[in-house]
Every structure is written in C-alpha cells, then in structure tokens.
C-alpha positions in Angstrom: 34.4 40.0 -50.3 36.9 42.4 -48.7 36.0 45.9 -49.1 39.0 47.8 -47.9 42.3 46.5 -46.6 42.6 46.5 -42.4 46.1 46.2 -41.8 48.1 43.0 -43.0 45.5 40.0 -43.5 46.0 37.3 -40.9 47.0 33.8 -42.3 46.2 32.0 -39.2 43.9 28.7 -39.5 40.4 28.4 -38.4 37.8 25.7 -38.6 34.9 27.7 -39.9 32.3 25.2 -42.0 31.2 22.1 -41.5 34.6 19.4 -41.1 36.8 21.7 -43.1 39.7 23.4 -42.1 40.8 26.5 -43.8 44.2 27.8 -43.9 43.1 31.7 -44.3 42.3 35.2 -42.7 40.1 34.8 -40.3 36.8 33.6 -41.4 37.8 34.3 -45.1 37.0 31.7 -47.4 35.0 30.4 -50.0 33.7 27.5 -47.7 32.3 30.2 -45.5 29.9 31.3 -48.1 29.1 27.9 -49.1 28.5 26.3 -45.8 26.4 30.0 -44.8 24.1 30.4 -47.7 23.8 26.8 -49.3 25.2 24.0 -46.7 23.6 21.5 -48.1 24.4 21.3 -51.2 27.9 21.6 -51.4 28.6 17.8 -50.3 25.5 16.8 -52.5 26.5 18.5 -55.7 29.1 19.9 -58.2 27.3 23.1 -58.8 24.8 25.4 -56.7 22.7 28.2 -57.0 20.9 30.4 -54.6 19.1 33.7 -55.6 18.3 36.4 -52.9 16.1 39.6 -53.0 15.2 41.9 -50.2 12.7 44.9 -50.8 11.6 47.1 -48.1 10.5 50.5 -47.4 12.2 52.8 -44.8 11.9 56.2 -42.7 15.0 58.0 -41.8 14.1 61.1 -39.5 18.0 62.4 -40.3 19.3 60.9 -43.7 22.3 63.1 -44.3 23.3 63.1 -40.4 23.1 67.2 -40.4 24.5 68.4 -37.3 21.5 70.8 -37.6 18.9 68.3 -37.9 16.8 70.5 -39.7 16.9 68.4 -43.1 13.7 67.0 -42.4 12.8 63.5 -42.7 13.0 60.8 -46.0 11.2 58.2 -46.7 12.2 55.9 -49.4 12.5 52.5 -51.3 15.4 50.2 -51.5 15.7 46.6 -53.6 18.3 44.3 -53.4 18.9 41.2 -55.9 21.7 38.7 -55.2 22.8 35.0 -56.0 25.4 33.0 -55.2 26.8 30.7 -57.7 29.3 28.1 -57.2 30.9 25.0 -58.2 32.6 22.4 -55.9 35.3 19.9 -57.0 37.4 17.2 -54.7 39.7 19.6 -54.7 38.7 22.9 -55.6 36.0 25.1 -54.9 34.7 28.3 -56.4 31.8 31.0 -56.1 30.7 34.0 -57.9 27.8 36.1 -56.3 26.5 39.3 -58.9 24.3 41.9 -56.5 22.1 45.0 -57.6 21.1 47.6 -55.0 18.3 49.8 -56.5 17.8 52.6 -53.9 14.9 55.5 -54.9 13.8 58.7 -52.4 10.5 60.3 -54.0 11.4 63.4 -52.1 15.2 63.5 -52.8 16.3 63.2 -56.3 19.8 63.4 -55.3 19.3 59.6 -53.2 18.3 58.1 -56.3 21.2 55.4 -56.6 21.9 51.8 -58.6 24.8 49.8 -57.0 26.3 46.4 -58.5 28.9 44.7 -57.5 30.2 40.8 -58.9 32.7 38.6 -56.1 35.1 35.8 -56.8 36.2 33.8 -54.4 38.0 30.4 -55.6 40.1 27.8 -53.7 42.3 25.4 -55.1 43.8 22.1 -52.8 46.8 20.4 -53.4 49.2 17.2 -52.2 50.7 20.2 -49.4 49.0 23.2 -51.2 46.2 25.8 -51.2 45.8 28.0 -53.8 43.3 31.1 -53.6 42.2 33.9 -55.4 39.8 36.3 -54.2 38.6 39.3 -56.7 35.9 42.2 -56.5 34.7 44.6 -58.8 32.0 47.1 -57.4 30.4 50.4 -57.8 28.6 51.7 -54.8 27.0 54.9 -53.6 29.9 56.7 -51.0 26.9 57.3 -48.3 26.0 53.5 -48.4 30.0 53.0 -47.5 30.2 56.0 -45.1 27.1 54.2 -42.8 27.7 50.7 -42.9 26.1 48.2 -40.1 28.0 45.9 -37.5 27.0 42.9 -39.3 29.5 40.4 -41.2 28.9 39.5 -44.9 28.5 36.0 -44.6 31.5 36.1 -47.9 33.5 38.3 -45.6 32.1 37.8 -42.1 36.1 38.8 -40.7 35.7 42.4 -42.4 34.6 44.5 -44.9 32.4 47.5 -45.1 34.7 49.9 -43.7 33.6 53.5 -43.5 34.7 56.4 -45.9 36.4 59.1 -43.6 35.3 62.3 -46.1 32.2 64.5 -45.0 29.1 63.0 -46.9 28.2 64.1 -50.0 25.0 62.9 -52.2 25.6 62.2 -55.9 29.1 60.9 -55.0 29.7 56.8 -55.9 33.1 54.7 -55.4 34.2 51.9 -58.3 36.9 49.7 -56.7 38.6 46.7 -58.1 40.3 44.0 -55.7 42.5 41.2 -56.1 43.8 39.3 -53.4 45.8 35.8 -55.2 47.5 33.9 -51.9 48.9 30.5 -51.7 49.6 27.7 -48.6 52.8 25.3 -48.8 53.1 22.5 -45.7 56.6 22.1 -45.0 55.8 19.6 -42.4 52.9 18.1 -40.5 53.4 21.5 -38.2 54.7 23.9 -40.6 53.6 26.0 -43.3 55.0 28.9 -44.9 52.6 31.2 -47.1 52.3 34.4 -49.1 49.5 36.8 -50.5 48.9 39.6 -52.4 46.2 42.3 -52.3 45.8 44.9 -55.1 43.4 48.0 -55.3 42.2 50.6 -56.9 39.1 53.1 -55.9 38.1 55.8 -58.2 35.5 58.4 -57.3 32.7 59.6 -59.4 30.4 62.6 -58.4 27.8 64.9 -60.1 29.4 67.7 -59.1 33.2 68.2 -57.5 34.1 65.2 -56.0 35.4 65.5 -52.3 37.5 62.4 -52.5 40.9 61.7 -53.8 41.4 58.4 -56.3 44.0 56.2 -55.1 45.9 53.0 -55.6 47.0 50.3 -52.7 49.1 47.3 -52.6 50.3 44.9 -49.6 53.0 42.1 -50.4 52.8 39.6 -47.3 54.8 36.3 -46.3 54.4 34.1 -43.0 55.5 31.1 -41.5 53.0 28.9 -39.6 53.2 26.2 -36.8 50.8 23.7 -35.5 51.0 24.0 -32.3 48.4 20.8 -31.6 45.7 19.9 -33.4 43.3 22.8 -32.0 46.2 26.0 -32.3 48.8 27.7 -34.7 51.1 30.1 -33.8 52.3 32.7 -36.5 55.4 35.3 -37.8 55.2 37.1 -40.8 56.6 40.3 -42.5 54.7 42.6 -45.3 55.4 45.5 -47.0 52.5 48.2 -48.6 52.4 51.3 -50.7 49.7 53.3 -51.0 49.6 56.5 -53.7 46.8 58.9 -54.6 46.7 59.0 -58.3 46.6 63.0 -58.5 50.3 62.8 -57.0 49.3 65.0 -54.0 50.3 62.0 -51.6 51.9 58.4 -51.4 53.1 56.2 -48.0 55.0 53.3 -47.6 55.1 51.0 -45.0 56.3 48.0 -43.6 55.5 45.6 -41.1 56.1 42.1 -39.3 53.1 40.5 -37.1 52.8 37.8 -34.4 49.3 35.7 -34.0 47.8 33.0 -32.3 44.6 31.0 -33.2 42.7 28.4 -31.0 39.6 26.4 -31.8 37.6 25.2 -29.5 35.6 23.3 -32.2 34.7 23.6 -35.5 31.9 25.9 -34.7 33.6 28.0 -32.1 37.2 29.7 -31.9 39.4 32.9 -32.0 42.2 34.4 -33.0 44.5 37.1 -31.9 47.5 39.1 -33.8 49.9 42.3 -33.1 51.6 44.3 -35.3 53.9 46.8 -35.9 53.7 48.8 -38.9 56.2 51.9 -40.2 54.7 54.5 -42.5 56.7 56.8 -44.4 54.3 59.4 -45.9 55.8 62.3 -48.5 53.2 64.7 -49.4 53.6 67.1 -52.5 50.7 69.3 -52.0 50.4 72.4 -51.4 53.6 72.1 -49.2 56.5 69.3 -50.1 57.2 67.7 -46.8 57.8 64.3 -45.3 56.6 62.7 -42.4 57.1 59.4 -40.6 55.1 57.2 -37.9 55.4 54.2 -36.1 52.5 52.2 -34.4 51.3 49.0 -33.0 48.1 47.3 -33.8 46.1 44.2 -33.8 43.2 42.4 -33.7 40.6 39.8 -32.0 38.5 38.3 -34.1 35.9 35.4 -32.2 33.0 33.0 -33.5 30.6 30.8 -32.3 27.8 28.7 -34.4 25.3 26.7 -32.3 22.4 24.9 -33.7 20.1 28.0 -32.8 22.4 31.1 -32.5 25.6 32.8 -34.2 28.3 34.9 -32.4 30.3 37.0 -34.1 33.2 39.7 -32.8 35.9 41.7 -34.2 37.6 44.7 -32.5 41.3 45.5 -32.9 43.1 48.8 -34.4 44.2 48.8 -37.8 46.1 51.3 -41.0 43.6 51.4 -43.8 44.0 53.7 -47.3 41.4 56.1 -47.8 39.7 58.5 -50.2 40.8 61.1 -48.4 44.3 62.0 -49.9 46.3 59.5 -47.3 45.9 56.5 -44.5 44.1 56.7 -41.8 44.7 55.1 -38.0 41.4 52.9 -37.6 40.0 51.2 -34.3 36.8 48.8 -34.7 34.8 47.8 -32.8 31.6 44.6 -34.0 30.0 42.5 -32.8 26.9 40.4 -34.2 24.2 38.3 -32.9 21.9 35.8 -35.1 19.0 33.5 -33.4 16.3 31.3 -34.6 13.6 31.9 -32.2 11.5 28.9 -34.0 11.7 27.4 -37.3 10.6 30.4 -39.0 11.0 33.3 -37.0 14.7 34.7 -36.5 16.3 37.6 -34.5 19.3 39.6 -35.7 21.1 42.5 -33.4 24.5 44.2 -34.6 26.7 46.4 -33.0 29.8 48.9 -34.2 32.1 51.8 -33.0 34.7 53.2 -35.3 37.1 56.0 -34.5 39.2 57.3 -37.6 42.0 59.4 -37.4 44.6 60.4 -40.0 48.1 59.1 -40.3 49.3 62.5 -41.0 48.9 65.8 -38.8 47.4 67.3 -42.2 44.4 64.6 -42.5 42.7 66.0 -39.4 39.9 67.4 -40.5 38.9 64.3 -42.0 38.8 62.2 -38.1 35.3 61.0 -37.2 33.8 58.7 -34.4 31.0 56.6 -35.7 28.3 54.1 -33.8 25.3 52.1 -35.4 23.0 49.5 -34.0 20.7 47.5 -35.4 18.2 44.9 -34.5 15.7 43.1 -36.6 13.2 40.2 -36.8 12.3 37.9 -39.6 9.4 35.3 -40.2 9.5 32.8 -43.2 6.1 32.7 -44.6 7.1 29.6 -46.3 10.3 28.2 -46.9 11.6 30.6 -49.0 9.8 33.7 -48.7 9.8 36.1 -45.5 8.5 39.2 -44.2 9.9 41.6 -41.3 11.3 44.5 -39.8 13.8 46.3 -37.8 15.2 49.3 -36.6 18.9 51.1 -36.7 20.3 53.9 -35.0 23.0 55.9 -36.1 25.7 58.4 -34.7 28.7 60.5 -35.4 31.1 63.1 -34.3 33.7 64.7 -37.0 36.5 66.5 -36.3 35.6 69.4 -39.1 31.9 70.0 -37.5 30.7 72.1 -34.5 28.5 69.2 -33.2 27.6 65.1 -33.4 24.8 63.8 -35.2 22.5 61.2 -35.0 19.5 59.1 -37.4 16.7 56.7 -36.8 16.0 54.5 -39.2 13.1 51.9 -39.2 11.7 49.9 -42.0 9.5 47.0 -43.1 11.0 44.6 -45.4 9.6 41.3 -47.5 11.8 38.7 -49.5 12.7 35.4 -51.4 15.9 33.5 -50.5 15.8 30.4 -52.9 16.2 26.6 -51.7 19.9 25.5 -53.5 19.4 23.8 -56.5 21.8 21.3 -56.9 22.7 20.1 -61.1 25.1 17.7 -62.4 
C-alpha cells in the first residue's frame, strides 16, 4: 500500500503481471501483489493464502544516526509476521495482507516497538469499467519511517515508505489511515477518461512531547487517456489538494495539471514518464499570520523489468508530499532495486536510495535533510518454504538543523517461512 502521497498519482497504463493490463499508477495494483507473492494461484483458484515471517538478529554500530557517534553500538531482535489473503473473481479481484513488526533492543528500552498494519487493495472490471479501492490502516514506529530502504513493496513496488523529515526521536509512533477509491471509463477503443481520490490522516503518538505535528491530506484528480498503439498511452489531467495540520498552525492548497507518457516494451518490461506543475498556496497562523505562495515543476520516471532470473526496478523523479512537520515539503527520489536467483534456491537482493527534502515554506528549514541507504543481501531456501540468510545496509544523512552528517552500519542474520499458496474453493 501507499504510504504517503508523491505528488498527483499517475493513471497511465502498464502491463505489470502475467497477460493483464492494468489501467493504474504505475505498478499499483492488486494484480501486482497477486502475480508477486502467489502467481500461481490466482488462475488456479478463487481464493489464496500465503503467510510470511522473517526473524533475525542485527548490529547497528550507530542506531540513532548521532552526529557524535558516541551512542555506542545496539544489538537487537526484530520479527515480522505477514500474509496475504485474496480472492479472485472473472471480474474482480481483491487482497487483504495484516502484518506485525515486533522489534526488542535488550540494551535500549526506548527501541522496544510493536507495529501492525492491515492493506486493502480491490479491483472491480466492467463492460468499459474499472473500479478500485485501495485502503490502509497502520501504526508504525516514526524511526522505522524516517530510515526506510530503496526497495519496493511488492503491494506498492511504484512507492511508498517515504521518509519523515522531523529530527528522530525514540518513543515516537505514527497511526495513518488511507483511502484511495478511483475508477476507469473507455470512451473509445483509444480513450479513457478517469478520476481518483486519496484521503489521509497521520496522527502522532510519543512518550514524551511529540516533535511532529498531526495533519490531514486530500488530492481530487481527473485525466483523460489515449492509446496511442497497442504498446503506449499518452496522458492530461488536472488535480486539486489541501493539506491542513490539525492544531491550525498551517494549511496549503494547491493545484495542478500533468502530462505523461507510458511505453511497454512487453509485459515484463516498460516505463513511464510524467511532468507536472503544481501551485501551492500556504497561510500559516503560527507564531506569525502570513501567507506565502510557490510555484514548481516536477515529475517522475518510474521503469521495470522481470526476466525469468532477475527483477529491475527504478524510480527517480521530484515530487510535493505532506509531512509531520507542520507543512509540505519539496521531495526528490532517487531507487533503484535489483532481485536475482543465483540458482533455484539461492537469491541476491541489492537496493539503492537518495532523498533530499526541503520545505515548501522559508519557515520549514530547519526540518531539510539529504538521506542515502544501500542494502544488499543473500537468501538460501533450505527447503521450499523455509530460508536462512544475511545482509548488510549502510546508512547516511545530512540535516539542515545539525552541525555535521551521520552515518550507520547495519548487518544482520535472518531465518524464515514464506508458505506455498493454498488454493480452496
């Protein structure tokens, strides 16, 4: 599922699974997920199931990323339990996937977190139709969202996991609720006109005083689509947001029209490009009344590539995103992702990310951070459903508000169980 919005959602097409075309943001659909974790069974079956759980055990030689680096090092234990449940139909299909994260520090009271989250992701076909509705509800530690990884959720391998701007603080989780309802209406053969939705709200929970600032987002978007040929659609669209922090301190709107372009190669490989312009009018009430107004450009690339033995994945582009931090924020990305089977039960995974944050308004400053991770990582299937392995991560940043960068190695040693789909009439 999305985590945060990224500028206005493309509705460009894309080819992503297995003989299905999907009329959606880039990547972002429910056939994703099925054809990633359980492509088998969706043609065999009306229903599937596949549970995951991942346990390891990890050394971080700068947890909190102190400029200092004087913290010391952490050691600790981390469990996560997932499954994704769905139900496919002729002409609808429809997933729900529950997760825990259980995260314990012997050394660091403070680190002890639990994290859930449940995702909804359901797609209804019609005569010249689509219907979708995509929903979240999660509750997650705000350092777990401030380090994220370059690597795509294979339910939201276009996006998602974008990182907190705020200074870290332990003790400090995020709930957010998402919904994202969107519908597809062919004209033509060629043309298709469309429009979505996407509603939030993030709330902020802490121990002691929270550093972040609860908030409330909503985008209205509508497009127009042609076919160009069979293999590339060309799109226009308009869309108009307001974003407001619920303490009144702060609120922005904005609005927006985009151009993009998609091209697929094949079903397993394509990309697809879009440029917008976006105005923000920002009024903030605290602690001096005043208004402000900017105007930018920004885009995105987003490219795939699935071969029988290896996965591509890249994203880069500059986006507008809301943040806990009392207003929006100008965000450039940077991912890219790289998944081989080196034999039938040994796999290699590498991921990449840069982020650069800045805020919208000359008084969000303080809050402007660069941010890098890498991560590699090797897996070997003991059996067909149980695996042990490894890998390593390293991660950087530079904020605006501190005298130096910082940096973290992590390494860690993880065993697991991802279950064979059950299929059940």
């Amino acid at each position: 599922m999305l985590k945060s919005e990224e500028g206005p959602r493309s509705v460009l097409s894309n080819n992503v699974g297995e003989g299905i075309t999907v009329n959606r943001i880039p990547f972002r659909s429910i056939v994703w997920a099925a054809s990633a974790l359980a492509p088998a069974t969706v043609s065999a079956a009306d229903i599937y199931t596949q549970p995951q759980m991942d346990v390891r055990v990890e050394h971080n030689d700068n947890f909190t990323l102190s400029p200092a680096d004087d913290t010391g090092s952490d050691t600790g234990y981390v469990a996560e339990l997932s499954a994704l449940v769905g139900i496919a139909t002729p002409k609808s299909d429809t997933s729900l996937r529950p997760s825990v994260r259980l995260q314990e520090f012997p050394d660091r009271k403070d680190l002890e977190r639990v994290e859930a989250s449940l995702d909804l992701a359901s797609h209804v076909r019609g005569q010249r139709s689509n219907w979708f509705l995509d929903a979240e509800l999660s509750r997650r530690d705000v350092y777990n969202t401030e380090t994220p990884s370059g690597d795509f959720d294979p339910g939201d391998p276009g996006g998602g996991d974008d990182p907190e701007a705020g200074v870290i603080v332990f003790g400090e989780t995020r709930t957010q609720v998402e919904l994202r309802p969107s519908f597809d209406y062919r004209i033509t053969e060629r043309t298709s006109i469309g429009a979505e939705a996407h509603l939030q709200s993030t709330r902020y929970d802490a121990d002691g005083p929270t550093t972040r600032t609860d908030y409330d987002y909503g985008v209205f978007q509508s497009h127009l689509t042609w076919a160009l040929n069979p293999t590339a659609d060309f799109t226009v669209g308009a869309y108009a947001s307001r974003y407001e922090a619920t303490d009144e301190s702060e609120e922005t709107d904005a609005v927006g029209g985009l151009i993009g372009y998609a091209y697929r190669w094949s079903e397993r490989a394509g990309f697809e490009a879009r440029v917008f312009h976006e105005e923000n009018d920002t009024t903030i009430f605290f602690p001096v009344a005043f208004e402000e107004s900017t105007s930018n450009f920004g885009g995105e690339v987003v490219a795939y590539r699935r071969q029988e033995v290896s996965t591509w994945q890249l994203a880069f582009g500059r986006s507008f995103v809301p943040t806990g931090d009392g207003g929006k924020s100008e965000f450039d990305r940077f991912r890219i992702a790289y998944d081989r089977k080196l034999s039938e039960r040994f796999g290699f995974k590498a991921a990449a990310r840069y982020d650069s944050r800045n805020g919208l308004s000359n008084t969000d400053t303080t809050f402007d951070r660069d941010y890098a991770r890498i991560d590699v990582s090797l897996r070997w299937f003991m059996s067909p459903t149980w695996y042990i392995g490894g890998g390593y991560a390293y991660i950087w940043e530079d904020r605006e508000a501190t005298v130096s960068d910082a940096d973290n190695n992590k390494v860690y040693i993880n065993f697991g169980y991802r279950g064979l789909e059950q299929p059940r009439r």
